[in-house]
N, C-alpha and C positions, 0 to 999 in steps of 0.2 A: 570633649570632642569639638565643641565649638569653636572654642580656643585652636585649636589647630587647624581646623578650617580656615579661619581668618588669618592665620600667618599663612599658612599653603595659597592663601588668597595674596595677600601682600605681598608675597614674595613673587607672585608671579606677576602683579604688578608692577612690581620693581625693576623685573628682568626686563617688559614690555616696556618700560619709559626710559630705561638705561638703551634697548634697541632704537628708540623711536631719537633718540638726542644723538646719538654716534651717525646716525644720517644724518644729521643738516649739517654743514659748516658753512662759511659765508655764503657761498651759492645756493641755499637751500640742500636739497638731496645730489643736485652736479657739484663737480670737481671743478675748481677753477680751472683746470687744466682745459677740463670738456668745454666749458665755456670760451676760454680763450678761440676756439675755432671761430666765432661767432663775430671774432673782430678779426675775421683776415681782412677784408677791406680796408682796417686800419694799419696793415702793415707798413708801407712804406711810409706813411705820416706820423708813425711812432720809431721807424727811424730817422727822419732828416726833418727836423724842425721848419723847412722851406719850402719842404712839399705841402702839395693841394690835400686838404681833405675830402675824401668823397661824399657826399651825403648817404649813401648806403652806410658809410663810417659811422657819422653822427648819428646817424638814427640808430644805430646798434649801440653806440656810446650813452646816447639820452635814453634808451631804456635798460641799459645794466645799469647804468648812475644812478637810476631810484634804488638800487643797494650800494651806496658807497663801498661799505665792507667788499662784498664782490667785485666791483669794478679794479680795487685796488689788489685784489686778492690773483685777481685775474691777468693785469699789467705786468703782478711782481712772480705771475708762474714759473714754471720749468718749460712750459709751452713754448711762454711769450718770451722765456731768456734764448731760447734753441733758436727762433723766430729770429732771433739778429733786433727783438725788441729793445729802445733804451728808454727804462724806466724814466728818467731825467725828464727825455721828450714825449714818450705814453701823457703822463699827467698833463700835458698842455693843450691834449686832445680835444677836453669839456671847453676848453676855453676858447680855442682854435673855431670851433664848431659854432661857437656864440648860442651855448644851451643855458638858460636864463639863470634854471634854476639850478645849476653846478653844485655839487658840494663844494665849496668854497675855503678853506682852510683845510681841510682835512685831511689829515696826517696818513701818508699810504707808506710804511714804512720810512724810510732818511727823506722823502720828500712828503711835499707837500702842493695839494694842488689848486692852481691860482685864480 
């Protein structure tokens, strides 16, 4: 009887940690998608390379940045591609912004950002 207790136990633990993992992906529990709302201020600066950045931008850029994954996850959405976003110019944002700490090489799909 003990014995199957402890599997009826494990199992159910099992189920609860395979539920608790299928919620995070890079965003934690948001969608990159949901996030992406969160850079409309970076709209036109992730289309035209020449445009100004706003500081409401950066400052949404330097705090998804402390998730690389995320940030990158978020650029390369369905959101930010419908958005008229171009990945190419998205990543040049951290740098545009002059946020110190950038992830700096880090590979966001075919780019990389500078």
């Amino acid at each position: 009887m003990k014995y199957i207790c402890f599997l009826v136990f494990v199992a159910i633990l099992g189920i609860a940690v395979l539920n608790i993992a299928e919620g995070a992906g890079e965003c934690g529990r948001s969608s990159p998608d949901r996030e992406a709302w969160k850079l409309a201020p970076c709209a036109m600066a992730a289309q035209d390379s020449n445009a100004q950045v706003s500081d409401s931008c950066c400052q949404q850029v330097k705090k998804m940045g402390q998730n690389p994954r995320c940030l990158c996850a978020v650029m390369l959405s369905n959101t930010a591609k419908s958005s008229g976003v171009k990945p190419e110019i998205a990543v040049t944002i951290p740098k545009r912004c002059n946020i110190p700490d950038r992830p700096v090489g880090y590979k966001c799909g075919d780019y990389t950002l500078p």
